[in-house]
C-alpha positions as a LaTeX table, in Angstrom:
\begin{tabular}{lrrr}
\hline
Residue & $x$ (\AA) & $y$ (\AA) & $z$ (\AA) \\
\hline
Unk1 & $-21.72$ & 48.67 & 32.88 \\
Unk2 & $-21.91$ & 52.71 & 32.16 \\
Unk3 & $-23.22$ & 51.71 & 29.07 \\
Unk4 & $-26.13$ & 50.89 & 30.22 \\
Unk5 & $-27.06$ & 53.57 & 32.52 \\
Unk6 & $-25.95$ & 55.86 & 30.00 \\
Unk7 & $-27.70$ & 55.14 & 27.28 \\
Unk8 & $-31.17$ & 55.82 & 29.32 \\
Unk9 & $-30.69$ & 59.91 & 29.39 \\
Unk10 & $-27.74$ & 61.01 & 26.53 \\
Unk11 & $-29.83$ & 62.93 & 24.17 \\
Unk12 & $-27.16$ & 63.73 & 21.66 \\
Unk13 & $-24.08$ & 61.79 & 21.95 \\
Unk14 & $-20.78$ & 62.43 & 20.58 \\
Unk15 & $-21.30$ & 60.04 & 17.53 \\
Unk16 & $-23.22$ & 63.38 & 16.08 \\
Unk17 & $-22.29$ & 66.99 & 18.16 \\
Unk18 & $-18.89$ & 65.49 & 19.34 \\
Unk19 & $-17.40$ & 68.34 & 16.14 \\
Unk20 & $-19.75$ & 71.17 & 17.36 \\
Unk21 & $-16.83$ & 73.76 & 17.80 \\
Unk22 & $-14.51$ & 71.75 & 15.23 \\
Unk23 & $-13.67$ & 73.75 & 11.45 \\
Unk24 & $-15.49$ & 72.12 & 8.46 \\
Unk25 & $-15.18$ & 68.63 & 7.72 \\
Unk26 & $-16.04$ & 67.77 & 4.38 \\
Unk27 & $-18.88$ & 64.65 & 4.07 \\
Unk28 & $-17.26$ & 61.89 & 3.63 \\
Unk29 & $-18.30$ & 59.17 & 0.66 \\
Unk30 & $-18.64$ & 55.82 & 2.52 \\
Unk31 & $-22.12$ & 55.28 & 2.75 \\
Unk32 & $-21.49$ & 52.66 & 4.71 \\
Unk33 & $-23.21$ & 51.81 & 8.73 \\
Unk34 & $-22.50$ & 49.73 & 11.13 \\
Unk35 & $-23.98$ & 46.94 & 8.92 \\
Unk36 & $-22.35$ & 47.96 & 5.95 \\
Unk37 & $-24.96$ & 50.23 & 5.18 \\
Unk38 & $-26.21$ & 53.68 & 5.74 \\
Unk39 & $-29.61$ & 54.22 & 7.60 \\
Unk40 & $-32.29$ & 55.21 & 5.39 \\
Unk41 & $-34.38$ & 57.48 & 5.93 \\
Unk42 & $-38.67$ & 57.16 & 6.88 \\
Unk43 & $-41.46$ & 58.97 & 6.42 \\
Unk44 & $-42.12$ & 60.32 & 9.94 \\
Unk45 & $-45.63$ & 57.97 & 9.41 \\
Unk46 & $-45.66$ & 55.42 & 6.75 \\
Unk47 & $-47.97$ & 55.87 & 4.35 \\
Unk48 & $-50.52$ & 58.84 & 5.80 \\
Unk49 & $-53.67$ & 59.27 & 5.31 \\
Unk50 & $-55.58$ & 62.96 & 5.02 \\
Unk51 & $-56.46$ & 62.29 & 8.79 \\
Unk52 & $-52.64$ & 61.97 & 9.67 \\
Unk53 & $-51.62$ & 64.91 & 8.19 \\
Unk54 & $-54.68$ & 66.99 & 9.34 \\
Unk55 & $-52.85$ & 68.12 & 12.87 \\
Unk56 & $-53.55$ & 71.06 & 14.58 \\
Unk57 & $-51.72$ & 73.69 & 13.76 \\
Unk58 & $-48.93$ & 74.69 & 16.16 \\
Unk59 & $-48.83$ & 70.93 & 17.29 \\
Unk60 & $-46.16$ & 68.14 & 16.56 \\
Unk61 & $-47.83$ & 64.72 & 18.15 \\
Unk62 & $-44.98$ & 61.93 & 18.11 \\
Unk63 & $-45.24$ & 58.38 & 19.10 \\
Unk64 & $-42.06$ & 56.35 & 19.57 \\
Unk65 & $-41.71$ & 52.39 & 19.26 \\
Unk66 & $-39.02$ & 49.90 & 18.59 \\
Unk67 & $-37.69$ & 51.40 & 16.39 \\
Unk68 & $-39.89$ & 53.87 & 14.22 \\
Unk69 & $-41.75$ & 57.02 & 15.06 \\
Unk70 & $-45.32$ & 57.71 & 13.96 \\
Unk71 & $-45.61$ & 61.57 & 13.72 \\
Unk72 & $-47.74$ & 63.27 & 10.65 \\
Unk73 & $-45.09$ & 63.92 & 7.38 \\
Unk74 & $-45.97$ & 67.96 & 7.60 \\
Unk75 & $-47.06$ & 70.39 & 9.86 \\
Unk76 & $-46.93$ & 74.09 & 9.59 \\
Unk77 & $-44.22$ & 76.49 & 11.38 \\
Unk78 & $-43.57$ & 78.56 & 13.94 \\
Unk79 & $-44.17$ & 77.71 & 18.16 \\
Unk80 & $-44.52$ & 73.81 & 18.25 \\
Unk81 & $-45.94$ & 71.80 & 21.14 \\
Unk82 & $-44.02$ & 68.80 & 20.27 \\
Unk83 & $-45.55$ & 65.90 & 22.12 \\
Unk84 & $-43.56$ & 62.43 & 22.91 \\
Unk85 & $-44.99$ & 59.63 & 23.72 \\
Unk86 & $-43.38$ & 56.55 & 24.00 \\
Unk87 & $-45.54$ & 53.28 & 24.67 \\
Unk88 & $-42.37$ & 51.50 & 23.50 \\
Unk89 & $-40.60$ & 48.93 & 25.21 \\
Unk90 & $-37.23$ & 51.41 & 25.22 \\
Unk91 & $-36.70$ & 54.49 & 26.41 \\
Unk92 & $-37.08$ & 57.07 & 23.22 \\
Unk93 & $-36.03$ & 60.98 & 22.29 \\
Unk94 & $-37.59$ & 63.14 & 19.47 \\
Unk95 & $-34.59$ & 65.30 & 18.49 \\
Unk96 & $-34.83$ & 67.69 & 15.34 \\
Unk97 & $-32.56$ & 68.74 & 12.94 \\
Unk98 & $-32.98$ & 71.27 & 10.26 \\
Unk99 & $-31.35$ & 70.36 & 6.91 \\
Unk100 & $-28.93$ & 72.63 & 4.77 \\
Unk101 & $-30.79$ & 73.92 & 1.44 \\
Unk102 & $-30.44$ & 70.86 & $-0.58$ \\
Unk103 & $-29.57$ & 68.28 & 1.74 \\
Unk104 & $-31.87$ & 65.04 & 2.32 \\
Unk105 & $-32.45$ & 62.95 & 5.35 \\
Unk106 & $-30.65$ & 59.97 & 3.09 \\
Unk107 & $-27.66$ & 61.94 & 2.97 \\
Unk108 & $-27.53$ & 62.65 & 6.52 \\
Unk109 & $-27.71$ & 59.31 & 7.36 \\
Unk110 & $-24.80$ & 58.30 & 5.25 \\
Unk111 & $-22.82$ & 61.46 & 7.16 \\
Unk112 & $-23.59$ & 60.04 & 10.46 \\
Unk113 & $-21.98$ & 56.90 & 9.42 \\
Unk114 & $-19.26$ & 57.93 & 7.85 \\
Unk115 & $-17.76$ & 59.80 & 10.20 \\
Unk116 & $-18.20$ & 58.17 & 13.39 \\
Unk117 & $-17.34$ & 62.29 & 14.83 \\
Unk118 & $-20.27$ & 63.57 & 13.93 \\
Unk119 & $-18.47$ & 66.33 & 11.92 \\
Unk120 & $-19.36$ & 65.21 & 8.88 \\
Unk121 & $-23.34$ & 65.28 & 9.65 \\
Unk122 & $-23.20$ & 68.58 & 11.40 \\
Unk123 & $-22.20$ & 70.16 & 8.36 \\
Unk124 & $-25.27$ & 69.23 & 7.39 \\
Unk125 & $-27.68$ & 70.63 & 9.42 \\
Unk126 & $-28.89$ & 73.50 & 12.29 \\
Unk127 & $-29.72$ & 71.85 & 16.01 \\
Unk128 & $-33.57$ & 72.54 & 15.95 \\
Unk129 & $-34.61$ & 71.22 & 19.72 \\
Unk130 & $-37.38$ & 69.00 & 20.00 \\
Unk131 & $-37.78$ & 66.35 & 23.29 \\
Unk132 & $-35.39$ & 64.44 & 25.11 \\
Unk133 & $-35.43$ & 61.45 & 26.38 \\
Unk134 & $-38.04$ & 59.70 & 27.83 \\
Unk135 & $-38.91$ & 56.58 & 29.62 \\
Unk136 & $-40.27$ & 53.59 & 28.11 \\
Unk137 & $-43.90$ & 52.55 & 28.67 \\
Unk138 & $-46.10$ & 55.09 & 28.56 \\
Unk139 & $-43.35$ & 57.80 & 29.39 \\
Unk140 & $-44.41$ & 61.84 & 27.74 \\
Unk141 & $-43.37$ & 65.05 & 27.45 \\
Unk142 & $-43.93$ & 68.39 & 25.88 \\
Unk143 & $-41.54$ & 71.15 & 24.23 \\
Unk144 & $-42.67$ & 74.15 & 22.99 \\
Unk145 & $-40.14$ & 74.90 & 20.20 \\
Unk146 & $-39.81$ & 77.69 & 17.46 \\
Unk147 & $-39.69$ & 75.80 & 14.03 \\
Unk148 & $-38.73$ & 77.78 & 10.63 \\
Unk149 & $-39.91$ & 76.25 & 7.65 \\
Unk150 & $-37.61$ & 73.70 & 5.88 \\
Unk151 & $-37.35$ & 70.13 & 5.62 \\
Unk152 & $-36.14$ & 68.91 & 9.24 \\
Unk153 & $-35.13$ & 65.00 & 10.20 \\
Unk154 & $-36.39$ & 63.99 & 13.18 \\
Unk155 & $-33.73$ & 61.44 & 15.26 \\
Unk156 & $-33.42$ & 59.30 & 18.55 \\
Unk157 & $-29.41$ & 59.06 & 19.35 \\
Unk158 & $-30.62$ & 56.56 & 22.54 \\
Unk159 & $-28.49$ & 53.55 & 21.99 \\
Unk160 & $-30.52$ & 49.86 & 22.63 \\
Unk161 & $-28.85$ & 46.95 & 24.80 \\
Unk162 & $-26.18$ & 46.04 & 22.12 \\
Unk163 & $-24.98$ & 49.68 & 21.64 \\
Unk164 & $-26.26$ & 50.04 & 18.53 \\
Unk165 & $-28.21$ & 53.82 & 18.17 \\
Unk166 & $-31.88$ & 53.88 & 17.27 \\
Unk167 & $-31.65$ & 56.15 & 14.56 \\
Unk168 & $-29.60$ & 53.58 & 13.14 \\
Unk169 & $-32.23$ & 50.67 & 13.47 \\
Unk170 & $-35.19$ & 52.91 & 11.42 \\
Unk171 & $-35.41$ & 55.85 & 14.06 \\
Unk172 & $-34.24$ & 58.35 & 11.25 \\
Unk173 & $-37.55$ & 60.17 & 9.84 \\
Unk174 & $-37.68$ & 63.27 & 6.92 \\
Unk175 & $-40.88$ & 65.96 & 8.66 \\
Unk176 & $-41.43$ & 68.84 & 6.62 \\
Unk177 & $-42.21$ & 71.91 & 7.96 \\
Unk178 & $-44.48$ & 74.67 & 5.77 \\
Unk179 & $-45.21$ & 78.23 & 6.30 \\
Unk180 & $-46.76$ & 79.08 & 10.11 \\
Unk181 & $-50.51$ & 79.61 & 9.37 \\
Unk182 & $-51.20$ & 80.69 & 12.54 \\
Unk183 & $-49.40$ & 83.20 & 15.42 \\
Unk184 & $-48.93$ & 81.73 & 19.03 \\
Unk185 & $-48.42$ & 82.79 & 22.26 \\
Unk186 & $-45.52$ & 82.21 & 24.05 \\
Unk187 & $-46.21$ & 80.14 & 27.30 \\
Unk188 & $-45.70$ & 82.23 & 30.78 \\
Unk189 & $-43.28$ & 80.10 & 32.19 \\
Unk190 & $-42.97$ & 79.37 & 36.02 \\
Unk191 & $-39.22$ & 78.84 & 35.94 \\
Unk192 & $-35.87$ & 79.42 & 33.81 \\
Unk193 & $-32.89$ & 77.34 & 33.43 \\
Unk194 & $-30.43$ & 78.84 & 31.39 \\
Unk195 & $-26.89$ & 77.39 & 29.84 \\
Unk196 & $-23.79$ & 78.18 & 29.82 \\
Unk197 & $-19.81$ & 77.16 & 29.13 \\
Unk198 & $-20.04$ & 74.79 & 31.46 \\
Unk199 & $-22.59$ & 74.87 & 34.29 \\
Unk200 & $-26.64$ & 75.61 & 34.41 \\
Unk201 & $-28.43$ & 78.08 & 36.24 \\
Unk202 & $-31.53$ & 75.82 & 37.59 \\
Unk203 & $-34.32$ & 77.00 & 40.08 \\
Unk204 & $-33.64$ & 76.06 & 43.21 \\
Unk205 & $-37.16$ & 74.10 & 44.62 \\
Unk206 & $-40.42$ & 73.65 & 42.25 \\
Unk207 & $-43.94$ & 72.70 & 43.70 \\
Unk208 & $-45.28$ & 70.03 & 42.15 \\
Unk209 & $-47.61$ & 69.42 & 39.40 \\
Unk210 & $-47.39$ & 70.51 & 35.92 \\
Unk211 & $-44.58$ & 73.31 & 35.46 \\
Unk212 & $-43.43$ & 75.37 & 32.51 \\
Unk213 & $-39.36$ & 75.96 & 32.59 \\
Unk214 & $-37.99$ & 77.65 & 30.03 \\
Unk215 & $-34.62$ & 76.36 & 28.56 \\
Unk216 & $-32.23$ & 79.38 & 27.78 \\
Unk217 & $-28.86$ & 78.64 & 25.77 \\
Unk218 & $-27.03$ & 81.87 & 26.40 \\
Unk219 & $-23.70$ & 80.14 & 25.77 \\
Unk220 & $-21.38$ & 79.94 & 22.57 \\
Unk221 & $-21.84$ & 76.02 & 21.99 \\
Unk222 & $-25.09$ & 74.22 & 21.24 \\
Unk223 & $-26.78$ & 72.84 & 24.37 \\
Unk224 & $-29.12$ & 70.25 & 25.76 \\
Unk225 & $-31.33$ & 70.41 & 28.94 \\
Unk226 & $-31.51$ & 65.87 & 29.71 \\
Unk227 & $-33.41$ & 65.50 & 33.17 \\
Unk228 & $-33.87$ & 62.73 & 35.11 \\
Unk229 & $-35.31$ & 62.24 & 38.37 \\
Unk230 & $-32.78$ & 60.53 & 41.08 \\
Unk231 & $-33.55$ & 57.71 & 43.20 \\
Unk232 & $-33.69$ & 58.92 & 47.00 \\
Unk233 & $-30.20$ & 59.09 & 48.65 \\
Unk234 & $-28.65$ & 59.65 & 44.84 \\
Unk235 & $-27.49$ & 63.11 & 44.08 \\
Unk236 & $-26.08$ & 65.14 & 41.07 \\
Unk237 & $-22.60$ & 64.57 & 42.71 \\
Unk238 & $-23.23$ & 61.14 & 42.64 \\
Unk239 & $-24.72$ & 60.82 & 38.68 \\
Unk240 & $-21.18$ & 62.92 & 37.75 \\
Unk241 & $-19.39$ & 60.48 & 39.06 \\
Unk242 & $-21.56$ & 57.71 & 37.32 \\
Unk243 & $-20.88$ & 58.71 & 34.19 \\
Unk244 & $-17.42$ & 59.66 & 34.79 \\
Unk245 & $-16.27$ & 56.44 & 36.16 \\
Unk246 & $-14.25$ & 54.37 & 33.83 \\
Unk247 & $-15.78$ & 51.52 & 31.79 \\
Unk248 & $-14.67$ & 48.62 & 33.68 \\
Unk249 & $-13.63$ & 49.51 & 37.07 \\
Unk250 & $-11.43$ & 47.87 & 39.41 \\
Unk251 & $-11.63$ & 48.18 & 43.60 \\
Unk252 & $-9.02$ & 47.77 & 45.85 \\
Unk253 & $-8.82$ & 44.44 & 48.06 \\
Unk254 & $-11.44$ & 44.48 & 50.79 \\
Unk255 & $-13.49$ & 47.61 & 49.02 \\
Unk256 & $-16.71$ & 47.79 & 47.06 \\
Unk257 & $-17.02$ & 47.51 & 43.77 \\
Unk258 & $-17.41$ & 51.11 & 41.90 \\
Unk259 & $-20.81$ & 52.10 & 40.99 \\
Unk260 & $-19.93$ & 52.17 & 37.33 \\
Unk261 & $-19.87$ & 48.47 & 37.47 \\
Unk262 & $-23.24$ & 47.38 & 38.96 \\
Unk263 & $-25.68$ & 45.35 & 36.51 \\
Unk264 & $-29.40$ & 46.58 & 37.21 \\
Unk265 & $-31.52$ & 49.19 & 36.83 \\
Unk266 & $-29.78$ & 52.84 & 37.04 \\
Unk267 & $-30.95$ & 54.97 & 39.85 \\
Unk268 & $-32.77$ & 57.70 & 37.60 \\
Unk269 & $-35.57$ & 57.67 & 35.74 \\
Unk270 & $-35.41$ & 59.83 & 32.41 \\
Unk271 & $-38.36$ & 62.30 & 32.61 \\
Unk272 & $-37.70$ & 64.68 & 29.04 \\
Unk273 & $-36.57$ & 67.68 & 28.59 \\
Unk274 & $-35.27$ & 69.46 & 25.62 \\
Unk275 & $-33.46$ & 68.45 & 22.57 \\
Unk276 & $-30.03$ & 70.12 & 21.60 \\
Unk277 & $-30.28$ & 74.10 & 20.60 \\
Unk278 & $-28.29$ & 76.55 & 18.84 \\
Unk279 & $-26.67$ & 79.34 & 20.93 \\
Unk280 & $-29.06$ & 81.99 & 21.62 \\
Unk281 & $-32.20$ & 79.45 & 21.26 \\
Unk282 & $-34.98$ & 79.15 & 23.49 \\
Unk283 & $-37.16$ & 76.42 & 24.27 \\
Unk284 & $-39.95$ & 75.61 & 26.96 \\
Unk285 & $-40.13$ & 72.23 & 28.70 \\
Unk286 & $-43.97$ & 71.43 & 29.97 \\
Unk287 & $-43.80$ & 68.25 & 32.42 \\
Unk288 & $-45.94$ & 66.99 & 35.24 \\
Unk289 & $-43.34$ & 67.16 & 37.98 \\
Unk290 & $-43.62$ & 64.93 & 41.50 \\
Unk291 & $-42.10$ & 65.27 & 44.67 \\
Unk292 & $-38.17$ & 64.64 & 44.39 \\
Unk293 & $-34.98$ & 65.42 & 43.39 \\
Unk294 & $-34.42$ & 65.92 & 39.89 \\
Unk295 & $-30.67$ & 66.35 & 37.70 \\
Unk296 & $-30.47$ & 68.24 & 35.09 \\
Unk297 & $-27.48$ & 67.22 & 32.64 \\
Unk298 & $-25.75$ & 67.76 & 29.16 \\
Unk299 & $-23.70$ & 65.49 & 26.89 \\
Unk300 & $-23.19$ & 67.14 & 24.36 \\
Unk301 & $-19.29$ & 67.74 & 23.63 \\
Unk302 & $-16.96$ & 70.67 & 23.54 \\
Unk303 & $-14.34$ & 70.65 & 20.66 \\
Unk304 & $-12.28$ & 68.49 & 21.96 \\
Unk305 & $-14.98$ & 65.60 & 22.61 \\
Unk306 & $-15.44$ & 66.10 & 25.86 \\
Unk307 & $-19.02$ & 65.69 & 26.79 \\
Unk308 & $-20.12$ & 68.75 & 29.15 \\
Unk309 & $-21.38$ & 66.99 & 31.80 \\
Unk310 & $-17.89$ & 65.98 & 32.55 \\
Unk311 & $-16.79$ & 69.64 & 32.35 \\
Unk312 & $-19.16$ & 70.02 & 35.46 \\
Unk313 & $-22.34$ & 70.81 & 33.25 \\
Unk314 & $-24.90$ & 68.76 & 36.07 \\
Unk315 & $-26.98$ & 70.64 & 38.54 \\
Unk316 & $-30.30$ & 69.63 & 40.41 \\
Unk317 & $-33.24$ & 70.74 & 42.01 \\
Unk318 & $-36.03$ & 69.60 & 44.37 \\
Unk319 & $-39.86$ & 69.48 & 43.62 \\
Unk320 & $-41.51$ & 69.90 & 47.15 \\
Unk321 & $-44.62$ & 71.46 & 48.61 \\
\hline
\end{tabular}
């Protein structure tokens, strides 16, 4: 079913930016999930020790795993390499929030799940970047983000075989960010994608190996850069329509049954990318690119809960010599 193609790539879903361009919605008070109770927030690694915290500075090493991330509790500010890597048996994201003054990762569970809009939570909070999703297994990626200090919560929105979302089985962790120590470079890049209302401007080929893009949000919504790379003979067209096809299709007598409704494996492979960003952020994607065609795509919804992609918000590009 869609379902379960879809839930290998959305970084953030409308169950958390579906109110991005919607007025203020006061936080609810139900504090109640899916299983009649709100999820509660982790230490990004349970119980550290002086070597967990001791991270380079300018570095953010996550691990994902069902269903918990080990990252260190602190690191200090400014540009991030934010590192994902998920050994886990599902495919994982890293995205990051940044909390209001006085709000705590507790609370912004209870917001996601008592508003099932998401309007309620993004009251809460400033899209911060961070990785999207990758695949299970050994998958990785880097993002080189710019991080102000503040307490941040740290989320995976990827949604496991029943359709319940990971931040809601434990994948909700509290990182606190402190004062830069240090001043960084930022990384040359070899390419540029930038965003807009509702389309992206991609390169058109990239050689292979490792590549630096740069993720530009010059729109007036919050954006995400998801990438995946396509099975041969599957296009961007095609992925569109994918997504786009109702949940349980029908065909007429004598004629295939629509994509949408296949059991299997999808025909991408979720390779990263970057997390949602404000408008007029910047990010940089680092990624060990092979030979192929690769989408690019973005869920995240306009006011009226429309995820972009299905405003036409999917482009592609090839990776050849």
């Amino acid at each position: 079913m869609r379902r379960l193609y879809r839930y290998a790539i959305v970084g953030l879903v409308t169950l958390f930016v579906g109110a991005l361009a919607l007025g203020a919605v006061a936080c609810g008070d139900d504090d109640e999930g899916a299983n009649g109770e709100a999820p509660t927030a982790t230490s990004a690694a349970a119980e550290p020790t002086e070597e967990d915290t001791a991270v380079e500075p300018g570095t953010l090493p996550i691990t994902t795993l069902e269903y918990r991330f080990e990252a260190p509790p602190s690191i200090s500010g400014g540009l991030t390499a934010v590192t994902l890597t998920n050994p886990g048996g599902e495919d994982h994201q890293g995205q990051l929030v940044l909390l209001n003054e006085g709000v705590t990762v507790d609370q912004l569970g209870a917001a996601l799940n008592s508003d099932p809009s998401g309007a309620a939570a993004l009251q809460l909070v400033t899209v911060a970047g961070g990785t999207n999703v990758v695949p299970a297994g050994g998958g990785t990626t880097e993002v080189i983000v710019d991080l102000d200090p503040g307490t941040y919560a740290m989320l995976c929105f990827v949604e496991n075989a029943e359709g319940t979302p990971h931040f809601a089985l434990g994948m909700l962790s509290e990182l606190e960010v402190t004062e830069p120590t240090e001043e960084a470079d930022l990384p040359a890049p070899d390419h540029s994608v930038t965003a807009t209302e509702y389309e992206f401007a991609p390169p058109s080929a990239v050689a292979p190996g490792q590549t630096t893009m740069q993720f530009i949000n010059s729109g007036a919504e919050a954006h995400e850069l998801g990438v995946v790379a396509l099975q041969e003979g599957f296009t961007a067209d095609d992925l569109l329509a994918l997504f786009s096809a109702p949940e349980e299709p029908t065909a007429a007598p004598g004629e295939p049954t629509p994509t949408a409704g296949q059991e299997g494996p999808p025909p991408f492979t979720s390779v990263g990318g970057v997390g949602a960003i404000p408008p007029g952020g910047s990010a940089y994607w680092i990624q060990n690119l092979e030979a192929g065609t690769y989408a690019l795509i973005c869920f995240v919804p306009n006011a009226e809960g429309t995820p972009h992609a299905f405003l036409g918000m999917v482009a592609s590009f090839t990776v050849e010599e």
